[in-house]
C-alpha positions in Angstrom: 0.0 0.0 0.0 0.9 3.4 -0.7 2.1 5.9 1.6 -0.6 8.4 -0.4 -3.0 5.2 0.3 -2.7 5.2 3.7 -3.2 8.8 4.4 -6.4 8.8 2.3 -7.7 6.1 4.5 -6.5 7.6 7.4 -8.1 10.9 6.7 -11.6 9.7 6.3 -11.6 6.3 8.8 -13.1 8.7 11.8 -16.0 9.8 9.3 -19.5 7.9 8.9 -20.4 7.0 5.8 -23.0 9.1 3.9 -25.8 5.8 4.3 -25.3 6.1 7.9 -25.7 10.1 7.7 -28.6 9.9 5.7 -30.2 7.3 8.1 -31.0 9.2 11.3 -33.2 11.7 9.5 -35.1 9.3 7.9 -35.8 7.4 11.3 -37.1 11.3 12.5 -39.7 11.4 9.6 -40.7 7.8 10.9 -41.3 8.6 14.2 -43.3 12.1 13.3 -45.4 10.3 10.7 -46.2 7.3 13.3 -47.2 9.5 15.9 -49.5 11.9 13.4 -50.9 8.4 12.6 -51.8 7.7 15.7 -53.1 10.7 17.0 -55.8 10.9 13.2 -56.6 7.3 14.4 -57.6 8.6 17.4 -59.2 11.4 16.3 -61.1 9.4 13.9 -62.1 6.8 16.9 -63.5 9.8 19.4 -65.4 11.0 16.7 -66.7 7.6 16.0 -67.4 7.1 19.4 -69.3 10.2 19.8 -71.4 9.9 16.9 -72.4 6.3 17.9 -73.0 8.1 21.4 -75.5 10.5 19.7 -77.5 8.2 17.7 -77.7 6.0 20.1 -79.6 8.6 22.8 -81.4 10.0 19.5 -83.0 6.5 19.6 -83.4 5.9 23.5 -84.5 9.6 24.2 -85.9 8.6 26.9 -82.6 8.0 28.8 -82.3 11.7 28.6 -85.7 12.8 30.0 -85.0 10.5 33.0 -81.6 11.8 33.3 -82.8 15.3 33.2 -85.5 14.6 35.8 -83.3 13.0 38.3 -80.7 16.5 38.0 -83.9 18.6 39.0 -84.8 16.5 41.9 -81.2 16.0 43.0 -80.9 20.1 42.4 -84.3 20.6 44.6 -83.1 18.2 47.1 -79.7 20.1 47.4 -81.8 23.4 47.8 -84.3 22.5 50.1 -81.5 20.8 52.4 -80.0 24.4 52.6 -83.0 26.1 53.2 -83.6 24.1 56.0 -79.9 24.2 57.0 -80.1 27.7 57.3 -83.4 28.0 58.9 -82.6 26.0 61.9 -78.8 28.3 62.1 -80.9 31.0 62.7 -83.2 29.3 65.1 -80.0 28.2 66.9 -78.3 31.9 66.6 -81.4 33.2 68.0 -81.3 31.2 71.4 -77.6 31.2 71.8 -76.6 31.5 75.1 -73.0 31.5 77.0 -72.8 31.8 80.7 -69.1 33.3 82.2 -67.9 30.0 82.7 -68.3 28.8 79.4 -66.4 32.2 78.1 -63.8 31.7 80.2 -63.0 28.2 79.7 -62.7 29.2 76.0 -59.4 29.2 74.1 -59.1 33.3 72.6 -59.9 32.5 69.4 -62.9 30.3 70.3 -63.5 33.7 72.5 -63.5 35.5 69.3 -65.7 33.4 67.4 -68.0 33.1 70.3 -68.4 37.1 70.1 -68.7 36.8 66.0 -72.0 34.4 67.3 -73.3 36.4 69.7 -73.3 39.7 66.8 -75.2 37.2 64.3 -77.9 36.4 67.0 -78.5 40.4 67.1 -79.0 40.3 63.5 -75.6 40.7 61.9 -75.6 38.6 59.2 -72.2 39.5 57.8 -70.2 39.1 61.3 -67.0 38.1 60.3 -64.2 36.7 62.6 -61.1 38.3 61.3 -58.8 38.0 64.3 -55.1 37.1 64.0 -51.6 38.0 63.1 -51.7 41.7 61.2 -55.5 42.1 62.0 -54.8 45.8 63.1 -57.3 45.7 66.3 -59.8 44.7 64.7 -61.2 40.6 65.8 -64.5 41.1 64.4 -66.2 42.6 62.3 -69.9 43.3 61.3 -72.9 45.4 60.4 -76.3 45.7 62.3 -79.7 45.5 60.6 -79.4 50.0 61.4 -76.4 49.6 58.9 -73.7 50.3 61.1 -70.4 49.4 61.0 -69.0 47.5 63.9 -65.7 46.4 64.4 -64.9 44.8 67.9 -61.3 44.1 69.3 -61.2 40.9 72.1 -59.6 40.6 75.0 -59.6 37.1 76.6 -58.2 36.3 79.8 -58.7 32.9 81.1 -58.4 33.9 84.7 -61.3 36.2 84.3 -61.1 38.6 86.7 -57.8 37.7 87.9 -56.6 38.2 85.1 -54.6 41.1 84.0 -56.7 44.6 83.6 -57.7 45.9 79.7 -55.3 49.0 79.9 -55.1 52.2 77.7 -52.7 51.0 75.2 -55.1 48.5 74.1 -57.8 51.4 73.4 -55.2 53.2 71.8 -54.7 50.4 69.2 -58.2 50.3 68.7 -58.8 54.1 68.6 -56.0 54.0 66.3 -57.5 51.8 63.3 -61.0 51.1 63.8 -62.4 54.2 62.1 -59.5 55.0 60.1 -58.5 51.7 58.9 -61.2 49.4 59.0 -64.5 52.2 58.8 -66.0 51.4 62.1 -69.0 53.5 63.3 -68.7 51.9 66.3 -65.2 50.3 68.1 -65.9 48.1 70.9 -63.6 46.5 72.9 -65.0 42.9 74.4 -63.6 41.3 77.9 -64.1 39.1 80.6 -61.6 40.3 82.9 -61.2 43.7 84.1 -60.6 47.4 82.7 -58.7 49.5 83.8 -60.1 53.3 85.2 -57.6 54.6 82.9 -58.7 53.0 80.1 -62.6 53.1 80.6 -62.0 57.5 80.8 -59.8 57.2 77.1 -62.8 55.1 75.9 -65.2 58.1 76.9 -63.3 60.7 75.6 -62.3 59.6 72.1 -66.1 57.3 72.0 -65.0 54.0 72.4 -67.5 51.7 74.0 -66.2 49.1 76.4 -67.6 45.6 77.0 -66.9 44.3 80.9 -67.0 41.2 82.6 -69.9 42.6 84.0 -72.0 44.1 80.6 -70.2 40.7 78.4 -72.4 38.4 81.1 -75.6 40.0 80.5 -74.9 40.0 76.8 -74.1 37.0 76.3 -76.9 35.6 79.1 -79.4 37.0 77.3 -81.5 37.9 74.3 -81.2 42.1 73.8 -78.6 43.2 71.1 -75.3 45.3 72.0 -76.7 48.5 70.9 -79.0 48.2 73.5 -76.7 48.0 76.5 -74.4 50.5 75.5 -74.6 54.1 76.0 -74.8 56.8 73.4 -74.3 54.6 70.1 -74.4 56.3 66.8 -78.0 56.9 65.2 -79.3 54.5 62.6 -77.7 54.6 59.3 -80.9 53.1 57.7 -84.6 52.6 58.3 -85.2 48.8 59.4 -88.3 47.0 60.4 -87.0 46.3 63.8 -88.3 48.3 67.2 
């Protein structure tokens, strides 16, 4: 062999041949075109299917009317089980009832939710529990059937009155966002421990109203609305139906 030989060969042994070049492409192609293929078959199928589908309930109309009937009583039954459901939550909201004890022995957010209850049993519908991290003072929220905003800041202590005392920085919190923040007509601040003299004479002057151990029990005991045991509450926003 030549020397000229063997550098020719050498030059071109690392280089696939132009059958195996052309080869990979053409494998590509095949796999594109099998798997347009496939997806006209089924194409092709789901129409079939659907077609057969149709006919077949053009034939057996029937199946639809007694489809169709079951939905509306399965759509009545649905309704009328909320109706009721929320008939007998009001009948429930209207007798609710917590002693002391009971508030006490309640965990402060169970507290809050508890006051969020006792609002809707006066005839808040909207009462809202919004109490937590970054609630700005305010732990509920609602309107009364006179249209007035309320938004209520908790204070739970689980010793009651041994507790530790509701003191003026906690009115200042709420004076401080209730009107501005969250558009309260009237701020309320709810506990069943103590307040302190302090605080109750901050409450007064910047028209705060302030929910004791002693005015929560007879609240909460009872049947008559907030606005009825507190003193010099904003006038109706609205006509209502209600004495």
């Amino acid at each position: 062999m030549s020397p000229r030989t063997r550098k020719v060969r050498a030059a071109t042994a690392g280089r696939p041949s132009a059958r195996r070049r052309s080869r990979r492409p053409g494998r590509g192609r095949q796999r594109a075109e099998d798997r347009l293929i496939g997806l006209l078959v089924a194409v092709v199928f789901a129409v079939a299917l659907a077609v057969t589908v149709v006919n077949w309930l053009l034939v057996h109309w029937w199946v639809l009317a007694v489809a169709g009937g079951l939905a509306v009583l399965a759509g009545g039954g649905w309704l009328c089980h909320r109706r009721q459901r929320a008939r007998w939550e009001a009948v429930r909201a209207q007798g609710l009832r917590y002693g002391l004890a009971q508030l006490d022995a309640l965990h402060h957010t169970r507290f809050e939710y508890a006051v969020r209850d006792l609002m809707r049993r006066d005839g808040c519908q909207d009462a809202v529990r919004v109490g937590g991290g970054g609630d700005l003072g305010a732990d509920v929220k609602a309107t009364d059937p006179y249209g007035r905003r309320w938004v209520i800041q908790c204070k739970h202590r689980r010793d009651g009155l041994a507790g530790s005392a509701v003191g003026t920085p906690d009115l200042q919190v709420l004076n401080g966002t209730a009107r501005q923040v969250h558009g309260a007509d009237i701020a309320v601040i709810v506990t069943n421990g103590r307040v302190t003299a302090p605080a109750v004479d901050f409450a007064e002057q910047q028209r705060l109203h302030v929910v004791d151990r002693r005015t929560l029990g007879v609240w909460a005991s009872g049947s008559r609305p907030l606005w009825e045991l507190l003193r010099a509450v904003p006038p109706p926003r609205k006509p209502t139906a209600l004495p």
